[in-house]
C-alpha positions in Angstrom: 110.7 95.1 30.8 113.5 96.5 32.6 113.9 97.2 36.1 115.1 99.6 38.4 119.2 99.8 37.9 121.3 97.8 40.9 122.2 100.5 43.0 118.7 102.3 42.6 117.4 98.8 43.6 119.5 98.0 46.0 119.2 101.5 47.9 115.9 101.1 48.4 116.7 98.0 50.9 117.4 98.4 54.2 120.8 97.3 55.3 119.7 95.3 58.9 116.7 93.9 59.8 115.5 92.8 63.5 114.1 89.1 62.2 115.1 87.3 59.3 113.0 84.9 57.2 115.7 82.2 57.0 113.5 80.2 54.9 113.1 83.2 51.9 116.4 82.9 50.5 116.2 79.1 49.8 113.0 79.5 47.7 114.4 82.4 45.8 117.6 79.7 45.1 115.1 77.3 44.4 113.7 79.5 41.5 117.5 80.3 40.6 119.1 77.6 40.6 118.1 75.9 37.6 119.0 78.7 35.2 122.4 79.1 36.5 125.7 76.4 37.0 127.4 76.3 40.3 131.6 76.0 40.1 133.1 74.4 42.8 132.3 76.0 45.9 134.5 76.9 49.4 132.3 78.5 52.0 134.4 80.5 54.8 133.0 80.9 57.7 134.1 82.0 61.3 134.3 85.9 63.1 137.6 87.4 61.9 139.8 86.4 59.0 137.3 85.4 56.2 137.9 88.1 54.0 141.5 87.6 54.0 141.7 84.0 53.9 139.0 83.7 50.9 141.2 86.4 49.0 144.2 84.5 49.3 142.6 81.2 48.0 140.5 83.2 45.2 144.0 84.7 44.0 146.8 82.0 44.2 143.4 79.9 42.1 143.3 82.7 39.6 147.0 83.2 39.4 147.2 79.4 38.9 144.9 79.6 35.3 141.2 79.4 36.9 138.7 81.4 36.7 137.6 82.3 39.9 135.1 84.2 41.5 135.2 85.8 45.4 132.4 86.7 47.5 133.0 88.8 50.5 130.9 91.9 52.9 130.8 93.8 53.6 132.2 96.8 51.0 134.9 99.7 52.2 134.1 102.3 49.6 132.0 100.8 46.4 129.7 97.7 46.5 131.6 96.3 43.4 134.6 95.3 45.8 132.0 92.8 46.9 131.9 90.7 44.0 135.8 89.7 42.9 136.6 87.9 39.4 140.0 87.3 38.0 141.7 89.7 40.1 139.5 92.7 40.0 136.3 93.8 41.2 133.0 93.4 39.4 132.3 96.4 36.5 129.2 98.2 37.1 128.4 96.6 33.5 128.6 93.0 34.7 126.5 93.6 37.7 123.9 95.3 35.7 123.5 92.6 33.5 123.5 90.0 36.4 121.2 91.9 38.3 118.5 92.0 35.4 118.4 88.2 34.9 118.5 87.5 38.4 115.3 89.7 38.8 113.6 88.5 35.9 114.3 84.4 37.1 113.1 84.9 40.6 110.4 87.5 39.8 110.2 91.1 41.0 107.8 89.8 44.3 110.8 87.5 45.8 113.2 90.2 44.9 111.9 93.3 46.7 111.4 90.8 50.0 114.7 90.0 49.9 117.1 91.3 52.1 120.2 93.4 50.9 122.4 90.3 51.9 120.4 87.5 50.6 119.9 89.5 46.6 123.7 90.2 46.8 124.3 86.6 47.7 122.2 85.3 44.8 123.7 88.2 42.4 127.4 87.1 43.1 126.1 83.4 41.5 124.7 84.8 38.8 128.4 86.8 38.1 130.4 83.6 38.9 128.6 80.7 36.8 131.1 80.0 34.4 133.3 80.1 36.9 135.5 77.4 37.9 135.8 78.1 41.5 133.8 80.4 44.0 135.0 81.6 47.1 131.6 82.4 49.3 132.4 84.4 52.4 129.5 84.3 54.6 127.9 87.7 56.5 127.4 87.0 59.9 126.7 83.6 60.9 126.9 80.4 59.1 124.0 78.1 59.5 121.3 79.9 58.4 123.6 82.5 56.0 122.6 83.2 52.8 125.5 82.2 51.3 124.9 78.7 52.7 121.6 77.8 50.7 124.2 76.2 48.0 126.5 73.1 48.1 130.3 73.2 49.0 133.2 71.3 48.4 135.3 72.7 51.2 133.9 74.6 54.6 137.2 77.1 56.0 136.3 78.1 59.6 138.5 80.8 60.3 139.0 82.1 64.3 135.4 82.5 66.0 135.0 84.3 68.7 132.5 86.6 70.4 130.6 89.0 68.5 126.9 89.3 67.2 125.4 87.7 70.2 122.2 89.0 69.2 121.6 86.8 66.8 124.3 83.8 67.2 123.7 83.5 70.6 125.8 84.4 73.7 128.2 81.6 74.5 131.4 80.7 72.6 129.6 77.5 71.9 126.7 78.6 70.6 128.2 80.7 68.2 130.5 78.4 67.0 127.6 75.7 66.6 125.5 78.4 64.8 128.5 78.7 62.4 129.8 75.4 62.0 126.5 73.9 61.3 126.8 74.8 58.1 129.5 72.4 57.1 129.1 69.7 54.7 131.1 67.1 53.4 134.8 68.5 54.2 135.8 70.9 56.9 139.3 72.9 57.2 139.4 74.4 60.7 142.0 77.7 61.4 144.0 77.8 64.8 141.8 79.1 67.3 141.3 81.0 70.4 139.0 78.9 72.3 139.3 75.4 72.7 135.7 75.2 72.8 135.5 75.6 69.2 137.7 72.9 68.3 135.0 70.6 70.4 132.0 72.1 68.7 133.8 71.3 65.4 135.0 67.9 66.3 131.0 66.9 67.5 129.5 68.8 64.6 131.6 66.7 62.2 130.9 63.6 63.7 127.6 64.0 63.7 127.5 65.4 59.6 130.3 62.4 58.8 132.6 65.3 57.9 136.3 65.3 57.2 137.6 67.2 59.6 141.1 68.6 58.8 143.2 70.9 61.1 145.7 73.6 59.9 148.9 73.8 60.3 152.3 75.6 61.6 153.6 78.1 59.4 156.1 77.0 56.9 159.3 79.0 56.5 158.7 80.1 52.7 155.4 81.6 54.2 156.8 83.5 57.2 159.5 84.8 54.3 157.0 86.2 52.6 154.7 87.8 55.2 158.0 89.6 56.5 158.3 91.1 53.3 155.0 92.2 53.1 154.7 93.4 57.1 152.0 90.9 57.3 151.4 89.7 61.1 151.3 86.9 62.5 147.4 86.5 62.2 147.9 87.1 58.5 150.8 84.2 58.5 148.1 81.7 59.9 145.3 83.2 57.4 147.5 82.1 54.5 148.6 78.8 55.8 145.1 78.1 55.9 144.5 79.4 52.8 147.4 77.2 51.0 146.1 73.9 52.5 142.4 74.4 51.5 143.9 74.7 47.6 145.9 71.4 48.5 142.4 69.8 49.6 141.3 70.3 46.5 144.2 69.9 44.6 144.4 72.8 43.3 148.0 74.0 42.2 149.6 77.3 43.4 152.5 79.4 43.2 153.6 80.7 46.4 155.2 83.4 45.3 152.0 84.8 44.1 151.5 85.5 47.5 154.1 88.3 46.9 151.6 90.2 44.0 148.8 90.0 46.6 146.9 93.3 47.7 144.5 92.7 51.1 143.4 96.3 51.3 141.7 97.2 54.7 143.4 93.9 56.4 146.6 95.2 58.6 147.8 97.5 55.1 150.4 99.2 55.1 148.7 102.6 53.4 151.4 105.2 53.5 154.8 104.9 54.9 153.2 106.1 58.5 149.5 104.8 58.3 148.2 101.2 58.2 144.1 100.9 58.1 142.3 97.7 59.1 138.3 97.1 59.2 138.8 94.6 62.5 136.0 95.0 64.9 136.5 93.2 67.6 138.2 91.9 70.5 139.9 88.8 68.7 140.6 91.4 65.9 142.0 93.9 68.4 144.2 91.1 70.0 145.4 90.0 66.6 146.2 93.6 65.7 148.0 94.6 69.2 150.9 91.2 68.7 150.9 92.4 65.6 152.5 96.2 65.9 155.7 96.8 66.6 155.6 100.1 68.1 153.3 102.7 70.2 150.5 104.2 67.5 147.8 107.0 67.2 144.4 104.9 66.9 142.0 106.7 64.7 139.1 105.0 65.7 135.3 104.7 66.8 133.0 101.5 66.7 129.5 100.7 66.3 127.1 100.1 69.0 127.2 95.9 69.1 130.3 95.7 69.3 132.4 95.5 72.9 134.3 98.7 72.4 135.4 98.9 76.0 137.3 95.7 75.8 139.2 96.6 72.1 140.3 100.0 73.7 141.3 98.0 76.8 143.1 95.5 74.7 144.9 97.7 72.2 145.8 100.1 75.0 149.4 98.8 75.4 150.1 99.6 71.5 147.9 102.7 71.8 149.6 106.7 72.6 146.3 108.4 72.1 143.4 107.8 70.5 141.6 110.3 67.7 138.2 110.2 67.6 136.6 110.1 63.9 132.7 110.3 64.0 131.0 108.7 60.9 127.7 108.0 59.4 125.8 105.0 60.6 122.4 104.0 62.5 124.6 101.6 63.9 127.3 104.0 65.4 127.4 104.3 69.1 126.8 108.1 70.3 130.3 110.3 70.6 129.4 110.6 74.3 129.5 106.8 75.2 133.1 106.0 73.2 134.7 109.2 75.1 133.2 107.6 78.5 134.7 104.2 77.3 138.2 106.2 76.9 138.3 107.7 80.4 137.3 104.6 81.7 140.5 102.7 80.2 142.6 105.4 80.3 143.4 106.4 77.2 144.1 110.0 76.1 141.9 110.9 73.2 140.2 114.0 71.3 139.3 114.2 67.8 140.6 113.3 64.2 141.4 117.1 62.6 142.9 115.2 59.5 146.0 115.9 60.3 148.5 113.6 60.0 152.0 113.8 62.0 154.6 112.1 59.4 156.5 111.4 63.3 153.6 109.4 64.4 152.5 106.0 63.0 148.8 105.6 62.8 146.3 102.9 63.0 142.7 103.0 61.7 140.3 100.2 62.8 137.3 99.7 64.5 135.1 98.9 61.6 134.5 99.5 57.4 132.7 102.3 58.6 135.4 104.2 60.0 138.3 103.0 57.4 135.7 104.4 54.9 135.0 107.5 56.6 139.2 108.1 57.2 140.0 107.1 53.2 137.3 109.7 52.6 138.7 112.5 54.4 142.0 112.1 53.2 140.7 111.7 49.5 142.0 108.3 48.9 140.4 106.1 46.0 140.7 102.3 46.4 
């Protein structure tokens, strides 16, 4: 019989939950895994930099002659962007047809307790089985992700830093533990902010007999690129890291594939005047600040986990005033507590009128949400 289309299905799920059954997902892989086959497998974990870094590795393997599939969350304007094969995302067909096997293996029971994440996890394997290499970006954390119930060849840990406390715990180490638990046999670690980190990674490896690998500098064929393309400099490390995890698996590239390469919502450069980015957080705000070159108009608002204060407070020096944009989230901190954050640091603000000055450059960031809600009111498609 046939169920309930994806997005029907999918709507009906609620998007966070206070407690997670971490062992769920694992029996509903159980049930799956036996129908499907599992390509070779990175897993990228860390706070900032996933998407990017997966999306360079999934498109220098593509452009090389694989086929190759990229997981990533969460989605700016349609879930499909989600789930990326061979340079495009998934057809509403595909996920259709993924979406009624995967029910019908794992039984309609397992798949309404599912969460949102954990069914999308387990749909984007069921698209990428005849693949020959997936790219799994995981949500949140890293340990107990869903993307992590599967085996991997390579484990990326891009910069971690601090952000979802709530549920990764509140020191440095702890969240870097929480993610980097979830390495197996081979680990590639991105240049870091806190040296913490590197010691989390260095005693987590020891303890899982891990190769541990470190990135490296920035070579000169890179940096000629990125300058091409506007890229900063967090972007130059995200692909240096990218390059050396298709080297670990020997994997062949072109580099100047790098130059066809689209990483919409990550520092891009949308009109002449406007560049969009779904950062979030502090280490995405620092990032983005060394990153501009001169003063811009911050369209931006934030949602209510997040350390807004400190973003405004470090973007401030980059930042002539900031424009309010409210969106649409549960999640969304009230209008009254981001305009008390503003006085606070300083910043002149009011409210995004969709206007844009073509004598001011602009920045959006501060989450999907908001490049969402801005690409909306301008009435720009992906």
């Amino acid at each position: 019989m046939k169920q309930a289309s994806l997005n029907v299905f999918l709507e009906a799920k609620p998007l966070y939950y206070k407690e997670i059954d971490h062992e769920r997902v694992h029996i509903a892989y159980g049930k799956l895994k036996p129908h499907i086959k599992q390509p070779r497998t990175v897993h990228i974990v860390g706070t900032n930099g996933k998407g990017s870094t997966g999306r360079i590795v999934a498109h220098l393997a593509y452009k090389s002659g694989l086929k190759v599939g990229h997981y990533t969350s969460p989605h700016i304007m349609k879930f499909n962007e989600r789930i990326w094969i061979d340079g495009f995302d998934s057809s509403d067909e595909v996920l259709e047809v993924a979406h009624q096997r995967l029910f019908e293996i794992i039984g309609q029971k397992m798949s309404d307790a599912l969460s949102y994440f954990e069914y999308t996890t387990l749909l984007a394997f069921v698209v990428f089985e005849n693949c020959d290499l997936m790219v799994l970006e995981a949500g949140l954390g890293g340990e107990f992700d869903a993307t992590n119930v599967c085996d991997k060849e390579l484990s990326i840990i891009t910069p971690i830093g601090i952000d979802h406390q709530a549920f990764l715990g509140e020191s440095i180490e702890k969240i870097a533990a929480t993610k980097i638990r979830s390495i197996q046999k081979q680990v590639l670690l991105a240049p870091q902010v806190y040296d913490e980190v590197l010691e989390v990674a260095k005693a987590i490896s020891t303890k899982k007999d891990a190769k541990l690998v470190f990135s490296r500098s920035a070579s000169w064929e890179v940096m000629s690129i990125a300058k091409r393309k506007g890229w900063g400099a967090y972007l130059v490390d995200n692909a240096m890291v990218a390059l050396q995890a298709l080297e670990l698996l020997e994997i062949d590239y072109n580099i100047d594939e790098l130059l066809s390469l689209e990483l919409f919502g990550r520092f891009y450069q949308l009109t002449e005047n406007i560049r969009i980015d779904v950062g979030h957080n502090p280490l995405a705000a620092r990032a983005i600040e060394e990153a501009l070159d001169d003063k811009v108009v911050l369209i931006y608002n934030s949602l209510d986990d997040k350390d807004y204060e400190e973003v405004l407070r470090i973007l401030k020096p980059k930042v002539k005033r900031v424009e309010i944009i409210p969106i649409e989230s549960q999640r969304a901190i009230t209008l009254e507590a981001i305009e008390k954050a503003l006085d606070k640091v300083e910043i002149e603000y009011n409210y995004f009128d969709e206007k844009i000055n073509k004598d001011e450059h602009y920045l959006v960031f501060g989450s999907f949400y908001v490049v969402e809600e801005f690409l909306k009111k301008m009435n720009v498609s992906k």
